[in-house]
C-alpha positions in Angstrom: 0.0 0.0 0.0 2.9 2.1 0.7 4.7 1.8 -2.9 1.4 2.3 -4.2 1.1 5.7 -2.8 4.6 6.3 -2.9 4.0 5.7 -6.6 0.5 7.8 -7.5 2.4 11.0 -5.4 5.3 10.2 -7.9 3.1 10.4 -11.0 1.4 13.5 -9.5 4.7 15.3 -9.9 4.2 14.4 -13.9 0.9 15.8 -13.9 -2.4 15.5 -10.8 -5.2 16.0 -13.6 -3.7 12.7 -15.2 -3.5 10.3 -12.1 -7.6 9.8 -12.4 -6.9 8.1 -15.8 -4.2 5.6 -14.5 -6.5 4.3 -11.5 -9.6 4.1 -14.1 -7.8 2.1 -16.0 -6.3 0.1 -13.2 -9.7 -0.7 -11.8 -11.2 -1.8 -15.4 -8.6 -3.9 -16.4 -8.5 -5.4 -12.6 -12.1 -6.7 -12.7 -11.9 -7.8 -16.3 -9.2 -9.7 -15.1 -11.3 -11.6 -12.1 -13.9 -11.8 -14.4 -11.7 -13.3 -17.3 -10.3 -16.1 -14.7 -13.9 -17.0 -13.1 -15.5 -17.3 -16.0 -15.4 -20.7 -18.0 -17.2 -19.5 -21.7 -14.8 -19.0 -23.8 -16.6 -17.0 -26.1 -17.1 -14.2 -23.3 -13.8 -14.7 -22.1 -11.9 -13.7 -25.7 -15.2 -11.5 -26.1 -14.1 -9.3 -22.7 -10.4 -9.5 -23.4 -11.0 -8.1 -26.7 -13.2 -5.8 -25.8 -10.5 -4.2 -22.9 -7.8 -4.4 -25.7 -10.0 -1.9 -27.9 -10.4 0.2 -25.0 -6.4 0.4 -24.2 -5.7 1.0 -27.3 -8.6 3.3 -28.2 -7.1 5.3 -25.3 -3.8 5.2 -26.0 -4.8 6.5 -29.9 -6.6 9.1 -28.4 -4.0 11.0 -26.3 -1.5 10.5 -28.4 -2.1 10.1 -31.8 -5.8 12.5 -32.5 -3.8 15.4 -33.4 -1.7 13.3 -35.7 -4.2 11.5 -37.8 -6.1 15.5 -37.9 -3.0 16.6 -39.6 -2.8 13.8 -41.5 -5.9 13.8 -43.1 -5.9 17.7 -43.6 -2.3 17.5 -45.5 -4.1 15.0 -47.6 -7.0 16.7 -48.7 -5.4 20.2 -49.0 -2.7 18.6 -51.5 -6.0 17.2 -54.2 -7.4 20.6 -54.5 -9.7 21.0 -51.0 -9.7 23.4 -48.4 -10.5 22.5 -44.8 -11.0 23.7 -41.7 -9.6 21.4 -39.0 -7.4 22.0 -36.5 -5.9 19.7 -33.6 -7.0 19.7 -30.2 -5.6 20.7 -27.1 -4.9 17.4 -25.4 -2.5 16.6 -22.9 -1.0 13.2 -23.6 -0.5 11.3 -20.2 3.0 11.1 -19.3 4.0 7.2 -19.2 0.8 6.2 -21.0 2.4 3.9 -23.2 4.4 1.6 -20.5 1.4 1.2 -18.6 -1.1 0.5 -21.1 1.3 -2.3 -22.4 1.2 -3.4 -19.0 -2.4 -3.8 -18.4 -2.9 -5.4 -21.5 -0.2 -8.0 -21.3 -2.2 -8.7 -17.8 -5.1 -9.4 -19.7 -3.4 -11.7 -22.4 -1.6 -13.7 -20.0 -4.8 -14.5 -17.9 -6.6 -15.6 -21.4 -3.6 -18.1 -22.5 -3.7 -19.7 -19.5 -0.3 -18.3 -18.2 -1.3 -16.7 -15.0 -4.2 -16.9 -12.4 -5.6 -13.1 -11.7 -5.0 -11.4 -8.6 -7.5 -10.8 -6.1 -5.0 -8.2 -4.7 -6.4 -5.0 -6.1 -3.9 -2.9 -4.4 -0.6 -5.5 -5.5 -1.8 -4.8 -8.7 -2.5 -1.4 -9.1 1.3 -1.4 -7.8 2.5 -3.1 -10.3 0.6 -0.8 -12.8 2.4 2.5 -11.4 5.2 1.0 -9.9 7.0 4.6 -9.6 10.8 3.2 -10.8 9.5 1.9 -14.1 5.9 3.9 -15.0 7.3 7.3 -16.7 9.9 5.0 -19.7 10.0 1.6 -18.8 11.1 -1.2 -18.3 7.4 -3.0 -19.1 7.6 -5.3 -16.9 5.1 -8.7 -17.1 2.8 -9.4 -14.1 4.0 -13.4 -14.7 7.5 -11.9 -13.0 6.3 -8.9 -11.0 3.4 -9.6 -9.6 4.2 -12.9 -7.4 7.4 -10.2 -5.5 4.4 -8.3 -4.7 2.5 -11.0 -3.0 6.0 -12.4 -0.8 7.3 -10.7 2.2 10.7 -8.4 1.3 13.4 -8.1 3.0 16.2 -5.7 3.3 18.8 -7.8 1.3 22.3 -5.8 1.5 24.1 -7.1 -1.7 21.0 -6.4 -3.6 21.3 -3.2 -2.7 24.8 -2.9 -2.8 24.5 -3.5 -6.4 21.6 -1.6 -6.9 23.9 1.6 -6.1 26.4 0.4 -8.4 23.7 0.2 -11.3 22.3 3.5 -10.5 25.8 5.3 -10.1 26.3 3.7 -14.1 22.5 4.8 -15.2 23.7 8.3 -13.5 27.3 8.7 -16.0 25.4 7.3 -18.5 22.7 10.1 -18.8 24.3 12.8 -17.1 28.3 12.2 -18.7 28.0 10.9 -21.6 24.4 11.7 -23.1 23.4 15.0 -21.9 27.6 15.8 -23.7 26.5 14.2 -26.6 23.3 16.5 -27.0 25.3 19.4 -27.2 26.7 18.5 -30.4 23.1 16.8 -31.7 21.2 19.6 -30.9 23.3 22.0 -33.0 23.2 19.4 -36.0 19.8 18.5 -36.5 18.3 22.2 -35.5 20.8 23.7 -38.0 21.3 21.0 -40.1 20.6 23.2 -43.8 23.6 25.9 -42.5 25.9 23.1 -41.1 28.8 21.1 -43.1 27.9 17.4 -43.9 31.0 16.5 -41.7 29.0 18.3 -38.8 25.9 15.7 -39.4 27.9 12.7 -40.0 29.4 13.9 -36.3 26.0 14.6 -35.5 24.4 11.3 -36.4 26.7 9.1 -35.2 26.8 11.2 -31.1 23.0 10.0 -31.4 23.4 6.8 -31.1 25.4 7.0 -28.3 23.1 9.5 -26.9 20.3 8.0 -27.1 21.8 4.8 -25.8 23.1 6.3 -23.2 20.1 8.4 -22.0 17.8 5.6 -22.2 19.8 2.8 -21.1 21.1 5.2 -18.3 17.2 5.7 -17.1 17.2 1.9 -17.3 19.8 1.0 -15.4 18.7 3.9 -12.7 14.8 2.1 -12.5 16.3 -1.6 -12.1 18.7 -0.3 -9.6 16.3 1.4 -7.5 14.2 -1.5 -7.4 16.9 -3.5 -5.8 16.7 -1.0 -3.4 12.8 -2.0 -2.9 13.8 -5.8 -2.8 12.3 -6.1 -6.4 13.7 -7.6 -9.8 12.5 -5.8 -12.9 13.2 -7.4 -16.2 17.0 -5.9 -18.8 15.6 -3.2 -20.6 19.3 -3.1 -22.4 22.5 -5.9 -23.0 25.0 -3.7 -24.2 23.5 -2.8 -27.7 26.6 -1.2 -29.1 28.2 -4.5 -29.6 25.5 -5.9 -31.5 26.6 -7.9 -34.9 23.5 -7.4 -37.0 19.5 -6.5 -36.4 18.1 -8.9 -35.2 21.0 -9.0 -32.5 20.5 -5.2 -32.1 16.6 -5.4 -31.3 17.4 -8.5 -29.0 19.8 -6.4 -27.0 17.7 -2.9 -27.4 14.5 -1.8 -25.5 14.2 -5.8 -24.6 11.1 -5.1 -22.5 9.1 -3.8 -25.9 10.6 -5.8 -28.1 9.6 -9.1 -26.4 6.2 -7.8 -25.8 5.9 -7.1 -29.7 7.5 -10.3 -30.2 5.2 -11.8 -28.1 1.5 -10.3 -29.3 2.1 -9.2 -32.0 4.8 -10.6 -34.6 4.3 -14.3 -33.5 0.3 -14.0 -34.1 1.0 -12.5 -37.3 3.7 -14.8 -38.3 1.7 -18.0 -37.7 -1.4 -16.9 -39.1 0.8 -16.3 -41.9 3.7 -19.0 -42.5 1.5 -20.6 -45.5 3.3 -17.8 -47.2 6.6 -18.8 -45.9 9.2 -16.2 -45.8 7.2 -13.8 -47.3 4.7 -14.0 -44.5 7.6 -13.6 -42.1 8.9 -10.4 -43.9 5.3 -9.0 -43.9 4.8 -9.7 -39.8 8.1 -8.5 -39.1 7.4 -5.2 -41.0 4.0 -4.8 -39.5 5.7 -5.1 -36.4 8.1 -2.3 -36.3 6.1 -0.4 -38.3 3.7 -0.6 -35.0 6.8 -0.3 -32.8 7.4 2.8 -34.3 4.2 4.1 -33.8 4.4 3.4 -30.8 7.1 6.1 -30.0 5.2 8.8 -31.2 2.9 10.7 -33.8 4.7 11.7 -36.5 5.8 10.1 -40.1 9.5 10.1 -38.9 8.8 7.1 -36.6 6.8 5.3 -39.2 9.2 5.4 -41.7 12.0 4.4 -39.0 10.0 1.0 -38.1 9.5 0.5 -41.7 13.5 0.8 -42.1 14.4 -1.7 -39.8 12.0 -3.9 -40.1 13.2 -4.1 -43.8 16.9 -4.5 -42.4 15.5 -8.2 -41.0 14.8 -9.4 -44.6 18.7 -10.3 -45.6 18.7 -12.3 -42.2 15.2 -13.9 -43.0 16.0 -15.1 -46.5 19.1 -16.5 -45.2 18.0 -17.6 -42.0 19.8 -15.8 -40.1 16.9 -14.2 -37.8 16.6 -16.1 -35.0 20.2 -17.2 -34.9 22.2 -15.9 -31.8 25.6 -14.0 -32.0 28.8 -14.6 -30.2 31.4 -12.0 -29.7 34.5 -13.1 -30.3 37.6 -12.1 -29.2 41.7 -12.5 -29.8 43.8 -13.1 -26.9 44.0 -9.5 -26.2 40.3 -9.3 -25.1 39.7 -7.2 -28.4 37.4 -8.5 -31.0 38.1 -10.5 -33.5 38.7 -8.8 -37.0 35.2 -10.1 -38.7 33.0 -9.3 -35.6 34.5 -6.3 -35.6 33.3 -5.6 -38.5 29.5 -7.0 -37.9 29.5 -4.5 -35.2 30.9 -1.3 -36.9 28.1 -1.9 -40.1 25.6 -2.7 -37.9 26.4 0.5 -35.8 25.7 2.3 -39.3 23.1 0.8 -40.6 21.3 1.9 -37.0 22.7 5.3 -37.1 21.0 6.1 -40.5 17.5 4.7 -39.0 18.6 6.8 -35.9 18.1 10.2 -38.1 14.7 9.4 -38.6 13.9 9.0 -34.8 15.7 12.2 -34.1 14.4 14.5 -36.4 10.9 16.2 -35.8 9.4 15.9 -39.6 10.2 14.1 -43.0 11.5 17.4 -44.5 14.3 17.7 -42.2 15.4 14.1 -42.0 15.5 14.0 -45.6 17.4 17.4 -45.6 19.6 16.1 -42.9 20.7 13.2 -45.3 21.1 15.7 -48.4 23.3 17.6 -45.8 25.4 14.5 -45.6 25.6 14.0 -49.0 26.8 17.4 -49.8 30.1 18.5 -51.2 30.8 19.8 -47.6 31.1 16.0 -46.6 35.2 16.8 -46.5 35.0 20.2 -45.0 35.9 21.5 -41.2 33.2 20.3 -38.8 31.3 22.2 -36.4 33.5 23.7 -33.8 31.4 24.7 -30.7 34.5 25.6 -28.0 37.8 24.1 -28.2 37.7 22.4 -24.5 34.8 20.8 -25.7 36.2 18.1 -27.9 39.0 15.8 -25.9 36.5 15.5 -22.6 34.2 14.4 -25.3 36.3 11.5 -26.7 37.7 10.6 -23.0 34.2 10.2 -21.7 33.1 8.0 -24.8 36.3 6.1 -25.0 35.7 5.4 -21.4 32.4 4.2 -21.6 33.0 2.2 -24.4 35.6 0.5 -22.3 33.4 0.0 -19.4 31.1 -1.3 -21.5 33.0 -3.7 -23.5 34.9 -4.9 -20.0 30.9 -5.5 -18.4 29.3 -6.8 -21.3 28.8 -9.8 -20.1 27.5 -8.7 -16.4 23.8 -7.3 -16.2 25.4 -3.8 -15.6 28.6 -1.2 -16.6 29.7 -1.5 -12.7 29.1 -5.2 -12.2 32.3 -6.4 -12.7 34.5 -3.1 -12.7 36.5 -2.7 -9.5 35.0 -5.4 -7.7 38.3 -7.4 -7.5 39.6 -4.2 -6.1 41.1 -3.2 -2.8 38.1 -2.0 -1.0 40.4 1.4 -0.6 40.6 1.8 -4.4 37.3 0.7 -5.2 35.9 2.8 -3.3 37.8 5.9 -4.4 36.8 5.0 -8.0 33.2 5.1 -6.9 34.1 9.0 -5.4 35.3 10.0 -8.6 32.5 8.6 -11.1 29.9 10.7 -8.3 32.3 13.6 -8.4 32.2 14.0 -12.7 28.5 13.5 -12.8 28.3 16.5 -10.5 31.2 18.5 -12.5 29.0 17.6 -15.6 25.6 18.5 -14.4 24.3 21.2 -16.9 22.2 24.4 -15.5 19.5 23.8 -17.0 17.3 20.8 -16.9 17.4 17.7 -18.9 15.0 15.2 -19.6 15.2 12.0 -20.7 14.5 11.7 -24.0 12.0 8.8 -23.6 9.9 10.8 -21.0 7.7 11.6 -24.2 6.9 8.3 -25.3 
């Protein structure tokens, strides 16, 4: 009852006049869900599932994507010849809406196949719904994991915690060193993209991935860890995506909590209803799924075309059958990697920071100027030179991340591993220092996480 509390006073710090929405919700999808488990017709069973499923989702379109489709449909109609009147509408999209509405519904899902009994715990699961650490970007966590933590007695468990620091210290360079430096850069590239040289957007582009990485694996790694805190376990949101050797490994190592949950109720369904078209039924399931995932982020064109990108990406690895084939990074004797997946890595790296200019940038018209920018005969020229002291910090924070990274990568965390073989003397100093550079390197003015708006 506490962290339920501590959670809706959490959420009122995103917005009061949206809590009402998140316990309506909670208490609809509750009931279905006792209703779902006692009942044994099948026919109302799917009938009430589907039924709540249409209503999260009709919700979900709502806030978020009204003022999109009005556009939409005005642009259309205004470029064949007719003149309209419509305008959006003021709404207020609900921060978090989309982690929590993925939430309920897998609830629902789960109950239906059988997977889990529903809770007659209304205040467990309207925990679970809001649970503070994870409601405003995630992870999604499934009630087949979370909920039975809710339901057992917690104790204070130190080397959970311990750890938990560690993760959150990590989260905390991540976002605050390394992503919030990168934006710097970003920001001046894609809001001046027509003025700047293409080697400025190639700069540009490629500090994105790393910022958005870092910025949402770093809010990540802060939500798990302060769940250890709490004595609970929420699901990898992120396995070290950098090092990824080709799509299909990228997606299984980013965003794992939506990509499973796609994965799960979504491509799967699509892809058996249609393997009698073999892999071109897989190519169209895997499409309509990203397309979807990117959709999900947000209401513009950008994000559709950048699901429709990658999920085009999969189709070398489908026709070869490559998809669901798992990666192993290989290294020399020096602990580097080997030659060839070195290579995997540094195309795959590009092939994502291309897609990655579509997720940045706000319309179609500047993404495809961006890449024209690129392109240009500037391509050669000086790049963007904000202040001179900027540059070598830059590089020394990224080349030690990467390192961190690459030493951790097979550790659920960047400070896992690091300095635990340590003497407790030096460890601990190391820990001093990371807190000190995240305080040097907090900026004036505040800085969100760039996932806060989905």
């Amino acid at each position: 009852a506490f962290l339920l509390l501590s959670s809706y006073v959490f959420y009122c710090f995103a917005g009061w006049k949206i809590l009402p929405l998140l316990i309506i919700s909670t208490i609809v999808f509750y009931y279905a869900g006792i209703f779902i488990g006692k009942t044994t017709n099948e026919r109302r069973k799917s009938f009430t599932i589907t039924i709540c499923t249409i209503l999260g989702l009709s919700t979900l379109l709502y806030f978020k994507y009204t003022n999109f489709f009005l556009i939409s449909i005005k642009d259309f109609l205004e470029n064949i010849g007719f003149q309209t009147n419509i305008h959006t509408l003021k709404i207020i999209v609900p921060v978090g809406i989309s982690f929590y509405t993925f939430r309920l519904l897998s609830y629902l899902i789960e109950i239906g196949r059988g997977k889990i009994e529903p809770t007659n715990n209304f205040i467990a699961f309207a925990a679970y719904v809001a649970f503070f650490p994870s409601l405003l970007a995630g992870p999604i966590d499934r009630p087949n994991t979370f909920l039975p933590q809710l339901s057992e007695s917690r104790r204070f468990d130190y080397a959970l915690a311990v750890d938990g620091c560690r993760q959150i210290l990590w989260g905390l360079v991540k976002k605050i060193v390394i992503a919030d430096n990168c934006a710097t850069y970003v920001n001046q590239a894609f809001d001046n993209y027509s003025g700047e040289a293409g080697s400025t957007l190639v700069i540009g582009a490629i500090l994105f991935v790393f910022q958005v990485y870092a910025d949402f694996s770093g809010y990540s790694d802060m939500a798990i860890g302060i769940s250890k805190l709490l004595g609970i376990k929420v699901t990898q949101n992120f396995n070290y995506s950098l090092f990824a050797q080709n799509i299909a490994d990228f997606w299984r190592r980013w965003h794992i909590s939506l990509t499973t949950w796609l994965t799960d109720y979504v491509f799967m369904p699509l892809n058996v209803k249609w393997r009698a078209w073999g892999n071109g039924g897989m190519i169209l399931a895997i499409i309509v799924n990203f397309v979807l995932c990117g959709l999900w982020h947000g209401d513009s064109w950008t994000f559709v075309v950048w699901g429709a990108y990658f999920g085009l990406l999969f189709i070398p690895l489908i026709l070869s059958g490559k998809m669901f084939k798992k990666t192993r990074i290989e290294t020399n004797s020096w602990g580097f990697p080997k030659f060839t997946t070195l290579r995997k890595m540094l195309l795959t790296f590009l092939l994502v920071t291309i897609g990655m200019v579509f997720f940045r940038a706000d319309t179609m018209t500047q993404a495809i100027g961006y890449f024209a920018g690129i392109f240009d005969s500037s391509l050669l020229s000086k790049p963007l030179v904000i202040k001179q002291e900027y540059y070598i910090p830059l590089i020394l924070k990224l080349i030690f991340f990467i390192v961190v990274e690459w030493y951790s990568r097979n550790e659920p965390h960047g400070l896992a591993k690091v300095g635990l073989n340590w003497n407790v003397w030096l460890r601990q100093t190391f820990y001093i220092l990371l807190i000190f550079v995240v305080l040097l390197n907090i900026k004036g003015e505040a800085s969100q996480f760039i996932y806060f708006k989905f």
